[in-house]
C-alpha positions in Angstrom: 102.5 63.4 153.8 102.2 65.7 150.9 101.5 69.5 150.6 100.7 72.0 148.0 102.4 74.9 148.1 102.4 78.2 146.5 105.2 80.8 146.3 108.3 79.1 148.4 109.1 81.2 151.3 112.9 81.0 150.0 114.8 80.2 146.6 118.2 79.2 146.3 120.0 79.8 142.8 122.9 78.2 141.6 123.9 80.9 139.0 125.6 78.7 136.1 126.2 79.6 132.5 128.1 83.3 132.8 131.1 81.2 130.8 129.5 79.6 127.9 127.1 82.4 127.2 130.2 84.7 127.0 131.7 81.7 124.8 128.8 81.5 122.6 128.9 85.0 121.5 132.8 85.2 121.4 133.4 87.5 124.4 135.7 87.8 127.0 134.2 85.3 130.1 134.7 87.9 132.3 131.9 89.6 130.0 129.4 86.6 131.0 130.3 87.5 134.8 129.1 91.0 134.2 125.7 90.2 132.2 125.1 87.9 134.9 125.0 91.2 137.2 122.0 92.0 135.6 120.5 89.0 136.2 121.0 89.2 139.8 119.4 92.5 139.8 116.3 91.6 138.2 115.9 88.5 140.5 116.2 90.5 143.3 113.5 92.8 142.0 111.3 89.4 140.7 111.6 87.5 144.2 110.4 91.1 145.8 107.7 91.4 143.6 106.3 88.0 143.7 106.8 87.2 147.7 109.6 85.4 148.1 111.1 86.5 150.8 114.8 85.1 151.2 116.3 84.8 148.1 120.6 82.7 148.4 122.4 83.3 145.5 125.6 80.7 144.8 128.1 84.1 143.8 131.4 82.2 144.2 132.7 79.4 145.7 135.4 77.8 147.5 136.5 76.0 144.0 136.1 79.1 142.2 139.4 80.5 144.0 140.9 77.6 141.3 140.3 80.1 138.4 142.9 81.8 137.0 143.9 84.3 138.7 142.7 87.1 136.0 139.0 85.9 136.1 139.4 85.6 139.9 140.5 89.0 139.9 137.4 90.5 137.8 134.9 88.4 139.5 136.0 90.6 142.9 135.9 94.4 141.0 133.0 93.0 140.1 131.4 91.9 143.1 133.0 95.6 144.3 131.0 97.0 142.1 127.5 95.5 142.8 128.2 96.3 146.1 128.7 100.2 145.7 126.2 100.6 143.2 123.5 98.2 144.3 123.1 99.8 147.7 120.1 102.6 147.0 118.3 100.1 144.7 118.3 97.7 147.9 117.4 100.3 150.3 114.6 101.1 148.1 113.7 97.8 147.2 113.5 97.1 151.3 115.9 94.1 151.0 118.2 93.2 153.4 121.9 91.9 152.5 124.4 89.2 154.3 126.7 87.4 153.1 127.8 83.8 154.0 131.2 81.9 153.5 134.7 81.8 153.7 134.7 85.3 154.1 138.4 85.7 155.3 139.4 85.1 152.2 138.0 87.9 150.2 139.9 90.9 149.5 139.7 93.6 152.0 137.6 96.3 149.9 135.0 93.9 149.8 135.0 92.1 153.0 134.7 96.3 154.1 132.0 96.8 151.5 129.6 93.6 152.8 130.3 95.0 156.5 129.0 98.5 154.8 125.8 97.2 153.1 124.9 94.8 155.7 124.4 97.4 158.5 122.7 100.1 156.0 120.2 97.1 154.9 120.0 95.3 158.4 116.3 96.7 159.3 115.3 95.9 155.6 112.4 93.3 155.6 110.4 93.1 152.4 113.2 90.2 151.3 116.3 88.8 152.4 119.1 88.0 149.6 121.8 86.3 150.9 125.3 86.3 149.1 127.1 83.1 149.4 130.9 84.2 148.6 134.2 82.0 149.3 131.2 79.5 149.6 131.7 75.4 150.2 129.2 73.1 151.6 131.7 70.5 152.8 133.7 73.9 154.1 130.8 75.2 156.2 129.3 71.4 157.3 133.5 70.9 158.9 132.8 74.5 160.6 130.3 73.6 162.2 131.5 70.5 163.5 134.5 72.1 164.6 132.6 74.9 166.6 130.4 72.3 167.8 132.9 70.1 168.9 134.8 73.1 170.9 131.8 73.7 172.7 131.7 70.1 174.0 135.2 70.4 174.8 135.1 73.0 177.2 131.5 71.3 178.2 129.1 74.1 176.9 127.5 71.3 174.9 126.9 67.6 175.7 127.4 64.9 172.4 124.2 63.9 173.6 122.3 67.7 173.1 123.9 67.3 169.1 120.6 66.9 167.2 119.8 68.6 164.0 118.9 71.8 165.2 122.1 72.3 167.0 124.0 71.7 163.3 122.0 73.8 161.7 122.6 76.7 164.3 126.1 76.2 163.7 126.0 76.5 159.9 126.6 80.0 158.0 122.9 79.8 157.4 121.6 80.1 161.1 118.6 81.5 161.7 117.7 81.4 158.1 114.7 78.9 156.7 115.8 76.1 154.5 115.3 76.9 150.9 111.9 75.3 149.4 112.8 75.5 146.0 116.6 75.2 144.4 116.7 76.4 140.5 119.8 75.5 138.7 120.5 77.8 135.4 122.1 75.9 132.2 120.9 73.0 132.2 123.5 71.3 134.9 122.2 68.7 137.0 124.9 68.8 140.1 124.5 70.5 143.4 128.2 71.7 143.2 128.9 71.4 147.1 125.8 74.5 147.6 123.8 74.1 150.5 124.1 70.2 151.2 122.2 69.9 154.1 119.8 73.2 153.7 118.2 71.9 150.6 117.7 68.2 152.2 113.8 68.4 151.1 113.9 71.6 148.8 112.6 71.1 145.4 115.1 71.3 142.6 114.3 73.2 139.4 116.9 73.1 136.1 116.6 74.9 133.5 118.8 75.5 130.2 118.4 79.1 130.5 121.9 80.4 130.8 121.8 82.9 133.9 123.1 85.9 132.0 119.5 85.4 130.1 117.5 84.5 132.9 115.1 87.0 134.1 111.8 87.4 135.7 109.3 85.2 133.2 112.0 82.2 134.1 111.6 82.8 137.6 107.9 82.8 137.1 107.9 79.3 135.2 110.2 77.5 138.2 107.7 78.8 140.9 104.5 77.9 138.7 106.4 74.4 138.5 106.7 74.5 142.5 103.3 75.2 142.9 102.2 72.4 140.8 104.0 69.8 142.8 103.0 68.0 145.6 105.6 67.8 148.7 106.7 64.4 149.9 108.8 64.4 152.8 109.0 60.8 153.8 106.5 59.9 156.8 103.6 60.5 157.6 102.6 63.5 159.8 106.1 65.4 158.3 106.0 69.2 158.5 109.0 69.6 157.4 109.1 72.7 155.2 107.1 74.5 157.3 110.3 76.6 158.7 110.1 79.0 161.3 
């Protein structure tokens, strides 16, 4: 079955190019991370404006704890800072804010800081940006198996009940639609271990745009490419996309 749709109900980014846009102009990389700020800012603003209302950003993930430890460092203050200076433009904006991930492993100022924002944004509705941070998809596919697998254990659950909705309640992502739409900044063509099973039928979008220059007329071109396609999702009678 096919469908034509308009403005996808979510878009996930995976933010790429902060390095070698910092490289091309002979900065500091830790320079990129903070022009990519601004980036994040105006998509937030874009995907409010234009509908779209839940809006993942790939912020860091699981690999990026590999970095050395002086970019690792920044990319934290940094996130800090977002945090504690984002907050009115969110509240005003009507967006809501969670985070999903390894979040253990973040330093305590910011675990603190998501906790924070997350309860002053949690009646927010106009869109829903969700942060993934200390993020894997491997990572969160073996939590959920784990979880589901204790709950069989102590017979909550039978092996039998495990269908596809019951994995994707036990992902970081529960109660949140799968993303129709995936854009990819720089030009990359890799899914970098972001959302392996949420994007099963999403439509991907690259573009060579580094993300530090990305702003809202990009945005437009990826969802104007969305709305041109046709959906194919494999059999006929398949409403898949059609998330609750």
């Amino acid at each position: 079955m096919t469908t034509t749709p308009s403005v996808p109900r979510h878009v996930a980014i995976i933010m790429d190019g902060n390095g070698r846009w910092a490289q091309q102009r002979g900065l500091p990389r830790t320079d990129g991370h903070s022009a990519g700020a601004d980036s994040v800012r105006e998509a937030v603003r874009a995907c409010g404006a234009l509908g779209v209302q839940y809006l993942t950003l790939y912020s860091f993930s699981t690999e990026n704890w590999g970095r050395p430890e002086d970019e690792v460092h920044a990319l934290m203050a940094l996130l800090e800072r977002y945090l504690r200076d984002e907050l009115g433009e969110l509240l005003e904006q009507k967006v809501r804010l969670r985070a999903i991930g390894e979040l253990q492993r973040l330093p305590p100022t910011v675990r603190t800081l998501i906790e924070q924002v997350s309860a002053a944004t949690a009646h927010n509705d106009r869109l829903h940006l969700t942060l993934a941070l200390s993020y894997g998809s491997r990572a969160e596919l073996v939590h959920a198996v784990q979880g589901l697998a204790r709950q069989v254990q102590t017979g909550e659950l039978s092996p039998d009940d495990i269908d596809e909705t019951a994995v994707s309640n036990a992902l970081y992502t529960a109660g949140i639609p799968d993303p129709e739409l995936l854009v990819r900044t720089s030009g990359e063509l890799r899914l970098s271990n972001f959302l392996l099973w949420q994007v099963a039928y999403a439509e991907l979008y690259v573009t060579d745009v580094l993300w530090p220059d990305f702003r809202r007329p990009h945005l437009e071109v990826a969802l104007d490419a969305f709305a041109r396609r046709q959906r194919r999702f494999g059999k006929t009678g398949d409403q898949i996309g059609e998330s609750a």
